[in-house]
LUMZA-488449 format. One record per residue (C-alpha): x, y, z. Coordinates in nm, 2 decimals. Layout:
REM LUMZA-488449
east->X north->Y up->Z $
...
This chain:
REM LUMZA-488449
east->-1.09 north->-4.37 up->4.13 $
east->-0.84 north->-4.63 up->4.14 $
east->-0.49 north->-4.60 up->4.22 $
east->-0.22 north->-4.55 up->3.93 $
east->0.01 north->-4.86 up->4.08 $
east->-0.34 north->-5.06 up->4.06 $
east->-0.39 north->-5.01 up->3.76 $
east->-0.11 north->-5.08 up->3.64 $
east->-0.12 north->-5.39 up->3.79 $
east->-0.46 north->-5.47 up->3.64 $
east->-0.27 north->-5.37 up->3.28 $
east->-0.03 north->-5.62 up->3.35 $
east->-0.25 north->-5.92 up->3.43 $
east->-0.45 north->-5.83 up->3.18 $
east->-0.14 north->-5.84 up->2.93 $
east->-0.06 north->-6.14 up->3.05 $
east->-0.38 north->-6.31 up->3.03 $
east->-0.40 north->-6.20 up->2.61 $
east->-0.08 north->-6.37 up->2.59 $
east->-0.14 north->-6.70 up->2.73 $
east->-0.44 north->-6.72 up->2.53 $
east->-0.29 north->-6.67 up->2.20 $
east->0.07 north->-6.83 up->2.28 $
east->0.15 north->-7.11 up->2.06 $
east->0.48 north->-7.35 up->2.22 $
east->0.72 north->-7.43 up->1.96 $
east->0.63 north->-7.74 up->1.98 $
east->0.25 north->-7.89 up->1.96 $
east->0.15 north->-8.07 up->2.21 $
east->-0.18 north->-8.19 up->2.03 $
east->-0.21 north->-8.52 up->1.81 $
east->-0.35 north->-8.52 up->1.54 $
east->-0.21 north->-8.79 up->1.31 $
east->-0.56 north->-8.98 up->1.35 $
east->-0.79 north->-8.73 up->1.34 $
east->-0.92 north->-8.75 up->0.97 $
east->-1.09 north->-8.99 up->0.79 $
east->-0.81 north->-9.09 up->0.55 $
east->-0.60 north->-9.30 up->0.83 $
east->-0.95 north->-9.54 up->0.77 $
east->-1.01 north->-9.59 up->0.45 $
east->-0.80 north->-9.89 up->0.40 $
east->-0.62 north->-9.91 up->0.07 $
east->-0.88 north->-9.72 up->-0.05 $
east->-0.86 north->-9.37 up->0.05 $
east->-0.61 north->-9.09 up->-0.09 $
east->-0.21 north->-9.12 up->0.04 $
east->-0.15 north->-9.10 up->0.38 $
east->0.25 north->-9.05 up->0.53 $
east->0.31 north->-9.34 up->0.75 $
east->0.32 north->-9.22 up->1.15 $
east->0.68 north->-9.32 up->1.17 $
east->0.93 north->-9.32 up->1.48 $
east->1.04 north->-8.94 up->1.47 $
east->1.32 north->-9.04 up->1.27 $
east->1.48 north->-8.73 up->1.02 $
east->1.44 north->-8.84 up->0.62 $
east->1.75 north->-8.63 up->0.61 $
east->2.06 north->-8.83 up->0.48 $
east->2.25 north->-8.86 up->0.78 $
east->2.57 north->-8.65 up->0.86 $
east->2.89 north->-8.79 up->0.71 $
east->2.69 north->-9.02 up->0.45 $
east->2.58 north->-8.96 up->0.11 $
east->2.34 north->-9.17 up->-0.06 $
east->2.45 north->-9.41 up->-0.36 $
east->2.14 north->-9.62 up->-0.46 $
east->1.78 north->-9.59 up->-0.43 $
east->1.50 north->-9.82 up->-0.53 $
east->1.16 north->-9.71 up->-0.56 $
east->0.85 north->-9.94 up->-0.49 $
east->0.50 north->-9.85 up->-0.53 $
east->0.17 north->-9.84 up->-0.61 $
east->-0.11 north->-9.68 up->-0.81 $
east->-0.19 north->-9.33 up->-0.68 $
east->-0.51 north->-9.20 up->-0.64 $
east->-0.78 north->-9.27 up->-0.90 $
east->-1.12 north->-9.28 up->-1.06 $
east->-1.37 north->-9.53 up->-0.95 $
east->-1.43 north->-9.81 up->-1.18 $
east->-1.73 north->-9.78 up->-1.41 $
east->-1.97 north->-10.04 up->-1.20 $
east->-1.87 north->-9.86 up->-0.93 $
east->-2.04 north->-9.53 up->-1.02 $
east->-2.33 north->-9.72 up->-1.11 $
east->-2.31 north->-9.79 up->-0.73 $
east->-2.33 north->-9.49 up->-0.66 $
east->-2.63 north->-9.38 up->-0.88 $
east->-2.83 north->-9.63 up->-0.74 $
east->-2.75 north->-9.52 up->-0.39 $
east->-2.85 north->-9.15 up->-0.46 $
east->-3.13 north->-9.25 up->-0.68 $
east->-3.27 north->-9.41 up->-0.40 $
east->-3.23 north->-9.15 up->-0.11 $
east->-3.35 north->-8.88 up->-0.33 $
east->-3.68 north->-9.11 up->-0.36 $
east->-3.72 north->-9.19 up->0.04 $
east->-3.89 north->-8.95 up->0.28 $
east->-3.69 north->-8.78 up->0.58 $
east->-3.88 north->-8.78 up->0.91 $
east->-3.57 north->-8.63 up->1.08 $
east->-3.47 north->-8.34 up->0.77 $
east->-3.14 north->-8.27 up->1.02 $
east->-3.01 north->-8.62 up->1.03 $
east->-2.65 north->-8.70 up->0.88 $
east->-2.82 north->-8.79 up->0.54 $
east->-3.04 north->-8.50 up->0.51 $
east->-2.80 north->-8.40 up->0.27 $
east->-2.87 north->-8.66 up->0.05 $
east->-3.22 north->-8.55 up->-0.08 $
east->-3.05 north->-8.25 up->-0.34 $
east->-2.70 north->-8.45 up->-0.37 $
east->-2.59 north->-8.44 up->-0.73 $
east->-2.36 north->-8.71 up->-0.87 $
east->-2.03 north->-8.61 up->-0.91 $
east->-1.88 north->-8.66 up->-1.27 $
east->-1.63 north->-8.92 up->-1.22 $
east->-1.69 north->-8.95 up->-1.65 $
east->-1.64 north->-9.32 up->-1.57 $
east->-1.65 north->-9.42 up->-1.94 $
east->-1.36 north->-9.22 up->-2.01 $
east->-1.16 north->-9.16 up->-1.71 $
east->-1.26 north->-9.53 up->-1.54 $
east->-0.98 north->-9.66 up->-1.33 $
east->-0.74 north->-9.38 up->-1.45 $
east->-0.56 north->-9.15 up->-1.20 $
east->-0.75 north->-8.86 up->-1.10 $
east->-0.63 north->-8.53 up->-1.18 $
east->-0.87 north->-8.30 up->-0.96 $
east->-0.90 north->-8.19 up->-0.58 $
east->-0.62 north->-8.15 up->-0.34 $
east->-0.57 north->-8.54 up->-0.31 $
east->-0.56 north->-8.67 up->-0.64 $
east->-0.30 north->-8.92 up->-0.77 $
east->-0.19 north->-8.67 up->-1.05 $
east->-0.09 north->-8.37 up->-0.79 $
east->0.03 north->-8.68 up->-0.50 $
east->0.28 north->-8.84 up->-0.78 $
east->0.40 north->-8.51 up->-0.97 $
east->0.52 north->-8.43 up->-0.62 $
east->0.67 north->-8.73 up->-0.54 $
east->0.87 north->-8.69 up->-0.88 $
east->1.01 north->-8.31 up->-0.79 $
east->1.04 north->-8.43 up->-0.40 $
east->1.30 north->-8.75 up->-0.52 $
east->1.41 north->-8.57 up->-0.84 $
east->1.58 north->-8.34 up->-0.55 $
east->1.70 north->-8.62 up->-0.35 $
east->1.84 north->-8.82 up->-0.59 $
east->1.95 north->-8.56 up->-0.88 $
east->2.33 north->-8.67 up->-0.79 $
east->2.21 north->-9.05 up->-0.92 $
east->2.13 north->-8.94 up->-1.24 $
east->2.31 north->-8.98 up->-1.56 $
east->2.14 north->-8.72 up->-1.85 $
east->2.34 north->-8.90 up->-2.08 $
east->2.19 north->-9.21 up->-2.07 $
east->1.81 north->-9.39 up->-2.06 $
east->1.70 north->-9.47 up->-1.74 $
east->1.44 north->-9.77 up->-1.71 $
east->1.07 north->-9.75 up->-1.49 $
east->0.93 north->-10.02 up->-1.48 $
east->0.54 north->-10.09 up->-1.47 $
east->0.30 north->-10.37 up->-1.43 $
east->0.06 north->-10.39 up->-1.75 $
east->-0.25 north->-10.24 up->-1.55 $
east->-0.39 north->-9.89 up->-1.72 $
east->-0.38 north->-9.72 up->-1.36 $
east->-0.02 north->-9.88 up->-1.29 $
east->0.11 north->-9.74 up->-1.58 $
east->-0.04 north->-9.36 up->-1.55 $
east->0.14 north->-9.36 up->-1.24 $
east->0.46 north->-9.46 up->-1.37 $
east->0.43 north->-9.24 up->-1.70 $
east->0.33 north->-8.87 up->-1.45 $
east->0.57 north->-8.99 up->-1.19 $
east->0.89 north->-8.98 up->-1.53 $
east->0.76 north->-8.67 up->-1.63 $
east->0.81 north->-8.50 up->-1.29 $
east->1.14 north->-8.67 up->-1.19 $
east->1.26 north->-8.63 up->-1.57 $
east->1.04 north->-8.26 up->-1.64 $
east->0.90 north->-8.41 up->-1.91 $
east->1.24 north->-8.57 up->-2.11 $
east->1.42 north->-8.21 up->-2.04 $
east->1.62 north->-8.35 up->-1.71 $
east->1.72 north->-8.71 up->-1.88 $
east->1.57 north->-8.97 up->-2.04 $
east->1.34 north->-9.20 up->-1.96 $
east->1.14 north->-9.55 up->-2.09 $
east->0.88 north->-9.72 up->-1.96 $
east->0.92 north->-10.12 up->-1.99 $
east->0.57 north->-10.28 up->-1.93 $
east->0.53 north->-10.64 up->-1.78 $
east->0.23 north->-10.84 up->-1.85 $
east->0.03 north->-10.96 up->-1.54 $
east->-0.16 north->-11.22 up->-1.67 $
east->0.16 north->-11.44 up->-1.73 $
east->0.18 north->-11.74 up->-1.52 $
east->0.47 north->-11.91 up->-1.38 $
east->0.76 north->-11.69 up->-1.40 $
east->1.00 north->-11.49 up->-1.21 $
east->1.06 north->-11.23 up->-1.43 $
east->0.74 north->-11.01 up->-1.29 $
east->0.61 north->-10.72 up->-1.12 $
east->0.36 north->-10.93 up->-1.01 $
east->0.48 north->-11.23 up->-0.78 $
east->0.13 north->-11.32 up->-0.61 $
east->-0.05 north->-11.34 up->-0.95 $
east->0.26 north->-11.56 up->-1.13 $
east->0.30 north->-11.80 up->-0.86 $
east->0.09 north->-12.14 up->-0.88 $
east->0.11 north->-12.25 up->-0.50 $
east->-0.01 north->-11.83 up->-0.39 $
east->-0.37 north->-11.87 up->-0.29 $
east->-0.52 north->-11.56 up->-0.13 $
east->-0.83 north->-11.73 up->-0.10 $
east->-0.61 north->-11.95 up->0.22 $
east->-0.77 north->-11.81 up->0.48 $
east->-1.11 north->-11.69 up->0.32 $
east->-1.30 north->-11.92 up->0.56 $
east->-1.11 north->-11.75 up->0.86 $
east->-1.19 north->-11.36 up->0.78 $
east->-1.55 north->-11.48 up->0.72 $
east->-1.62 north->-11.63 up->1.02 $
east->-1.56 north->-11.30 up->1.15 $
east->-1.85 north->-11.21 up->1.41 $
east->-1.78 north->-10.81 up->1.31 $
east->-2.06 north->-10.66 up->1.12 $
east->-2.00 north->-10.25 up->1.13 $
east->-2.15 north->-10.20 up->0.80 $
east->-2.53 north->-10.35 up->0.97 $
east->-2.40 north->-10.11 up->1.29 $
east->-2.42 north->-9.84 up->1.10 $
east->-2.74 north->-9.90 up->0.89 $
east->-2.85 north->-9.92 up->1.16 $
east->-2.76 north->-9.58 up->1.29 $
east->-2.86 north->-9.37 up->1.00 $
east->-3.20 north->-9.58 up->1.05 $
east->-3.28 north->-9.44 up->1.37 $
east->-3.12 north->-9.08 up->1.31 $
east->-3.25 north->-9.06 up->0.97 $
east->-3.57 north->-9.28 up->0.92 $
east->-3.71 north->-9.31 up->0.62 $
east->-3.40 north->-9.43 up->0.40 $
east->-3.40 north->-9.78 up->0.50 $
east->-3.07 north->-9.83 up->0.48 $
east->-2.91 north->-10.15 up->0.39 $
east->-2.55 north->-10.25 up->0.53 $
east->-2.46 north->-10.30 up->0.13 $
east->-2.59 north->-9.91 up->0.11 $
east->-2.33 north->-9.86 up->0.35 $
east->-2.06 north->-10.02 up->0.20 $
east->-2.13 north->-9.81 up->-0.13 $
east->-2.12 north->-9.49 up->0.09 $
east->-1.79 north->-9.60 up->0.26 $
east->-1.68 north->-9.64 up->-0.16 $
east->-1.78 north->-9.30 up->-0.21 $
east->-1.64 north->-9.13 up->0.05 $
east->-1.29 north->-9.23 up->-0.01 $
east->-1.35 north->-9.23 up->-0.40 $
east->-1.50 north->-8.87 up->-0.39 $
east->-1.14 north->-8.76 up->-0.21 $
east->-0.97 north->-8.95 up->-0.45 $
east->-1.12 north->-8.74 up->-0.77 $
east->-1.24 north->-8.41 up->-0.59 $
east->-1.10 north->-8.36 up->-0.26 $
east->-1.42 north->-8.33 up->-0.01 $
east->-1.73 north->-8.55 up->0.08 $
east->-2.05 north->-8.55 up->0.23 $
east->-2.06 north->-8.91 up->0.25 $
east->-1.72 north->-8.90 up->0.44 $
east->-1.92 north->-8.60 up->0.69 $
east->-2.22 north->-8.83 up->0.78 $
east->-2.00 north->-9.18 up->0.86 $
east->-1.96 north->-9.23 up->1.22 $
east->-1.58 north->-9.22 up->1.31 $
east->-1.70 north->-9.56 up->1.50 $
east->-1.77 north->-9.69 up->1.19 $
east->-1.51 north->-9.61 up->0.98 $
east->-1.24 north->-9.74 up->1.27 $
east->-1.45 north->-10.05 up->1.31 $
east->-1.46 north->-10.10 up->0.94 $
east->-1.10 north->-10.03 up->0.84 $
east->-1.08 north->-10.29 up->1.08 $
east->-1.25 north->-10.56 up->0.87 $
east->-1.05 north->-10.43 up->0.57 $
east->-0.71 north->-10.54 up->0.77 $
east->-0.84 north->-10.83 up->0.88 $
east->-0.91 north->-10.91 up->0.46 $
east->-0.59 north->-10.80 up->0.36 $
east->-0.36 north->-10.93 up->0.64 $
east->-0.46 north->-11.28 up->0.58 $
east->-0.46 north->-11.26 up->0.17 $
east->-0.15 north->-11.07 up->0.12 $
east->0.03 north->-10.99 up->0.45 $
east->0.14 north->-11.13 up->0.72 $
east->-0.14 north->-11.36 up->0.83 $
east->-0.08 north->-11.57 up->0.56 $
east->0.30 north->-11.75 up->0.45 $
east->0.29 north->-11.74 up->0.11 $
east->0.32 north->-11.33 up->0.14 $
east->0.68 north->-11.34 up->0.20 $
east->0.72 north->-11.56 up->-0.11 $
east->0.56 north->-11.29 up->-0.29 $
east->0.69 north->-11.00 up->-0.19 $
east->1.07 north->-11.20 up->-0.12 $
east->1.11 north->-11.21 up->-0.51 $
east->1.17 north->-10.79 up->-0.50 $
east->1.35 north->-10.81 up->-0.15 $
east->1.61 north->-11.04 up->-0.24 $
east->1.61 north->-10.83 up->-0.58 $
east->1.71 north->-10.51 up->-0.42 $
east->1.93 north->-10.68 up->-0.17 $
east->2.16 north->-10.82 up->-0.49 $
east->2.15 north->-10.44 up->-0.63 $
east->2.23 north->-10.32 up->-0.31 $
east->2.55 north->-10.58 up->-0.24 $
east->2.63 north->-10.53 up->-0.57 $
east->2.64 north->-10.14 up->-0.54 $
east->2.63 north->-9.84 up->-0.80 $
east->2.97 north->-9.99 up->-1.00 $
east->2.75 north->-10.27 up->-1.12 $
east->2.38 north->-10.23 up->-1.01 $
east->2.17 north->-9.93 up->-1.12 $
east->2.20 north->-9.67 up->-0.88 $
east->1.80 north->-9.57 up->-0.95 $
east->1.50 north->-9.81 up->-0.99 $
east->1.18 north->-9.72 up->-1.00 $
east->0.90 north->-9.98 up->-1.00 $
east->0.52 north->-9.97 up->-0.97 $
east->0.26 north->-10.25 up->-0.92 $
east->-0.06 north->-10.29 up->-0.74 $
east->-0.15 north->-10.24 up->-0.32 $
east->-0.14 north->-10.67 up->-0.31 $
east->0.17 north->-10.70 up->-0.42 $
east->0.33 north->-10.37 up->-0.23 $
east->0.18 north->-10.55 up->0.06 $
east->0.37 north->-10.84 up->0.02 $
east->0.72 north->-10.64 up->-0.05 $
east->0.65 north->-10.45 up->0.29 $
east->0.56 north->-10.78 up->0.44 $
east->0.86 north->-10.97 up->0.35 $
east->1.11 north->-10.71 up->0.49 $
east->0.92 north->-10.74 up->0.80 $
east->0.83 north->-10.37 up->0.86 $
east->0.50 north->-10.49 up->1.02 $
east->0.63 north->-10.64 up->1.32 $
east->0.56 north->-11.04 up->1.36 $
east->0.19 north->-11.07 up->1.42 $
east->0.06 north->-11.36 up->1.23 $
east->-0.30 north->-11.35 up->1.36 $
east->-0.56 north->-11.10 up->1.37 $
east->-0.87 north->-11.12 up->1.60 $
east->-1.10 north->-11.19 up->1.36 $
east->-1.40 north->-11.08 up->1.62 $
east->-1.29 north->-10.78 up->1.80 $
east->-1.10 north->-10.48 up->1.71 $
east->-0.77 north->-10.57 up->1.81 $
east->-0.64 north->-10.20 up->1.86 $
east->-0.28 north->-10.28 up->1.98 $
east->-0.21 north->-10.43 up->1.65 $
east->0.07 north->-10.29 up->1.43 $
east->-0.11 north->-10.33 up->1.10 $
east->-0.28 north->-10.10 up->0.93 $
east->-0.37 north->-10.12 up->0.56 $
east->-0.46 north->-9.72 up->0.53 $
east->-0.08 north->-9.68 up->0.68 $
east->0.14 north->-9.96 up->0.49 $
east->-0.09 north->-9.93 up->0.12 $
east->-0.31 north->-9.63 up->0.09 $
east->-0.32 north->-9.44 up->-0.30 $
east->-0.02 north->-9.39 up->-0.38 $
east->0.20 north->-9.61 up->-0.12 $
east->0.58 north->-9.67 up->-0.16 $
east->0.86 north->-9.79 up->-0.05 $
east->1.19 north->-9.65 up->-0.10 $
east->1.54 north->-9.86 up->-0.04 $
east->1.86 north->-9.60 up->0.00 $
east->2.24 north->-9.74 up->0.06 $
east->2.43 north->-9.52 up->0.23 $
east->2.79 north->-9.47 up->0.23 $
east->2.89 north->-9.31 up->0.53 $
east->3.31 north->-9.24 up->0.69 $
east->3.38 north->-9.46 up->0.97 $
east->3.64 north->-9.17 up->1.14 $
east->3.79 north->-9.50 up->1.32 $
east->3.89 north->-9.69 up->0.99 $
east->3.90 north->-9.39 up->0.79 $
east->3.68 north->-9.61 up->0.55 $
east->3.32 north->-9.59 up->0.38 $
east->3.15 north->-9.82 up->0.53 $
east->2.76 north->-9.89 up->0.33 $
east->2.43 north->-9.94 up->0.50 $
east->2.08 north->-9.95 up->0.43 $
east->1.79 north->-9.74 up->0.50 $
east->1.41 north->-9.75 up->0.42 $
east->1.14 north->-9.48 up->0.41 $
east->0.80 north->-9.63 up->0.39 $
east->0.55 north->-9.39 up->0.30 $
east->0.79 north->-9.08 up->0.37 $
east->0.86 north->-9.20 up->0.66 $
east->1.21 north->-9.41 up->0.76 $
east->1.09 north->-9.72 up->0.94 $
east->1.41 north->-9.90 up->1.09 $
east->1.45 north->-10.30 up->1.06 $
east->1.34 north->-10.47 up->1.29 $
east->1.66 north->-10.58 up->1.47 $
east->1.83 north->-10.40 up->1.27 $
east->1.95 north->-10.02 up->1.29 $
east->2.25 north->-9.97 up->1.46 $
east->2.40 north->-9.75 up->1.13 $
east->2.37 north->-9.34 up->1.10 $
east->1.97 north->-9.26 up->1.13 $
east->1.92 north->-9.57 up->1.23 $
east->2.02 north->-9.75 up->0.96 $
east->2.14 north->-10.11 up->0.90 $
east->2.48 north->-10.23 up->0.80 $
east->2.49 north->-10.36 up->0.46 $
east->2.59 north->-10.69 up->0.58 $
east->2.38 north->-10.73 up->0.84 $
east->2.11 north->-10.65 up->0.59 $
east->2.21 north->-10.90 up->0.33 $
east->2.21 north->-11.14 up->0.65 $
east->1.89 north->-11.02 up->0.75 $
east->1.72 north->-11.12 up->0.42 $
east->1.85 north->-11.47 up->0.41 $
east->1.71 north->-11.59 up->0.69 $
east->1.36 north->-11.42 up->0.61 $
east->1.28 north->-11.50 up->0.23 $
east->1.32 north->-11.79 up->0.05 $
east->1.40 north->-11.81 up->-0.35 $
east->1.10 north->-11.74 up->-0.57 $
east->1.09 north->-12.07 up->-0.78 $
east->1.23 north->-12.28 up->-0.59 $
east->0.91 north->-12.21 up->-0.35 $
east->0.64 north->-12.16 up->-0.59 $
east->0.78 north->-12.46 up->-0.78 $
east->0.81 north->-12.29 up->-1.14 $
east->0.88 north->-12.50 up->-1.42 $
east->1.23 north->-12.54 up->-1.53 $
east->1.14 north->-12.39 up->-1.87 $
east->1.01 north->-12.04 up->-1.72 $
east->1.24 north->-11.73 up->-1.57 $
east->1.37 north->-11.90 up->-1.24 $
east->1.48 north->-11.52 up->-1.13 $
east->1.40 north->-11.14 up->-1.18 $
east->1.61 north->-11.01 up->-1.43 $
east->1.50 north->-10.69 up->-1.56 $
east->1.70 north->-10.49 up->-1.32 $
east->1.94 north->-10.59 up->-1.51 $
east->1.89 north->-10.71 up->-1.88 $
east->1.64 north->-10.44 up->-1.95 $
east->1.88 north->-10.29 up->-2.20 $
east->1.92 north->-10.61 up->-2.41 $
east->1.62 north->-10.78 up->-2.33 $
east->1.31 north->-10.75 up->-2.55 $
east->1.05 north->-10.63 up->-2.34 $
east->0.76 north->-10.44 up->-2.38 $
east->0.72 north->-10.07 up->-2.37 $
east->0.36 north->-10.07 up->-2.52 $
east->0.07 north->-10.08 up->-2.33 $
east->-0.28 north->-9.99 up->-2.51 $
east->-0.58 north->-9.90 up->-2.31 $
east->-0.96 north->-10.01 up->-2.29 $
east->-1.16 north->-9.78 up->-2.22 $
């Protein structure tokens, strides 16, 4: 028999041992920001925060907020009709191959049912189902900046959103006035609609498409000369771990499709399961390489694009909430979202992309700077200098949730920039709209809707197709 004093020594390593196991720090030490297919599916894939810098979204102490302009993008969605078809096809034709290996990653695949993405009806439309889709993502957003920003808003009056003439553009702006505005109960709202398909003018949501010198089509030659070919990689691999398929590397590009559309309407997918991680950081890869050189930095004309809403804001901003609007709220498409975050130089100043290896010290990532659903939000802050006993104003942005300083830039509160140096900081990095894309003298020379929108005769109709 063993010693009491022995025992209780046993008792206390014993106790010590249980707690070690289950002790949590306060603090996790793991990283998980990249473990999950979403940070790969390009601007494809259901909204992802941005990684950021660490940096509190709280206003900062002694500042209050006095403007804020939002800047996004569709949220999550339906796949497009043809799309569906895609993926028909795709099960149609595993359902009809034999499966020497029954345990391979597409094993699966033999009793897979279509998912109802009702394409007719629902086509290109935000999704309203699962844990990711646009309908839940923007309804937040609405609440989240309702709560933010309730001190900007003036029940008495209309305020404007503003929406490119797109069906899923304008589905995001109409949920996102409901939330911020519960439904017309918490102030009023309009939606002012702004055709796409008009050429030459300033006067747009959509800069890329209305300017006659913006080619995305540049550097087309450049991304395909690209020696990278995951999609045959990983035909390949479900070839050998699953014969019998005969996979194709278009097979794998509709699977890739799936996958990210399948989290978009429901939430979950096998298809995402039985991708390689390999594969899906090789081919998000080839996705930045596409959109880098179309509508970001790897091509010049992107700052011309995305400088028309830059130096927009900026006069807003210098202006302040005595003559600007102290709320805007815009939405357009990932292209030109890509060019507004390109132009204010949040994605450092790369200008090429290895167009034949992964370059994985690169700062660009498309699933980071334009997934479903990605904004941008401008504040101006007005914070007390104690040593003038003045308000001094500086300026702030949060992309994707998170606040990404200037580059150069963010020596206010949080990091912040000083107005001025802000207002400097666009001057030297945009260039005017017409004067670059060489608009006729008879079209808008400048973006006025900011402002006119009241007296102006724009549209607030859009009607769908279905």
């Amino acid at each position: 028999m063993l010693f009491p004093t022995v025992l209780a020594t046993i008792a206390v390593f014993l106790a010590s041992i249980s707690e070690a196991l289950s002790f949590h720090p306060p603090y996790p030490q793991e990283s998980v920001d990249l473990d999950t297919p979403n940070r790969f599916l390009g601007n494809a894939g259901p909204f992802n925060e941005a990684i950021g810098y660490g940096i509190p979204a709280d206003t900062p102490e002694e500042c209050k907020i006095d403007q804020a302009h939002l800047f996004m993008r569709e949220g999550a969605r339906f796949p497009q009709k043809g799309q569906v078809e895609d993926y028909a096809e795709l099960l149609e034709t595993l359902k009809n191959s034999s499966i020497a290996v029954p345990g391979g990653p597409l094993a699966f695949a033999t009793d897979y049912e279509l998912l109802d993405f009702n394409a007719t009806k629902y086509g290109r439309h935000i999704s309203f189902d699962g844990i990711y889709s646009g309908s839940n993502e923007i309804h937040k957003l609405g609440a989240i900046l309702r709560a933010r920003y309730n001190h900007l808003v003036d029940e008495s009056s209309t305020t404007p959103i503003f929406a490119a003439a797109a069906q899923k553009v304008y589905d995001t702006a109409q949920i996102f006035g409901d939330s911020f505005f519960f439904g017309g109960r918490a102030g009023d709202y309009k939606i002012f609609v702004f055709d796409e398909e008009e050429s030459e003018t300033a006067n747009t949501l959509t800069g890329a498409y209305s300017c006659p010198l913006y080619d995305d089509d540049t550097n087309e030659d450049l991304v395909e000369s690209s020696k990278l070919d995951f999609d045959q990689w990983e035909a390949d691999r479900f070839n050998r771990l699953s014969p019998g398929f005969n996979f194709t590397d278009d097979d794998v590009y509709t699977m890739f499709s799936y996958c990210a559309f399948e989290l978009n309407a429901y939430g979950s997918s096998k298809f995402c399961d039985a991708l390689s991680r390999d594969y899906l950081i090789g081919h998000s890869y080839q996705l930045d390489l596409n959109y880098f050189y179309t509508y970001g930095p790897g091509y010049n004309f992107s700052t011309v694009g995305g400088g028309l809403y830059v130096n927009a804001t900026a006069t807003m901003l210098k202006q302040g909430p005595e003559v600007a609007p102290p709320l805007t709220f815009s939405f357009t498409h990932e292209t030109i979202l890509l060019n507004y975050i390109t132009a204010l130089g949040l994605l450092g100043d790369q200008t090429t992309l290895d167009v034949d290896k992964v370059d994985f010290n690169r700062y660009f990532h498309a699933s980071q700077a334009i997934p479903m659903g990605g904004r941008v939000v401008t504040e101006r802050l007005s914070c007390t200098n104690h040593t003038s006993g003045k308000d001094e104003s500086y300026v702030r942005i949060l992309l994707n949730n998170k606040v990404t300083p200037l580059p150069g830039c963010n020596s206010g509160p949080g990091f912040s920039c000083p107005l001025d140096d802000y207002l400097d900081y666009v001057s030297n990095k945009t260039v005017r709209f017409a004067d670059a894309c060489h608009l006729n003298s008879s079209v808008p020379q400048d973006l006025s809707f900011y402002w006119d929108w009241e007296t102006a005769k724009y549209s607030t109709n859009y009607t769908f197709e279905y």
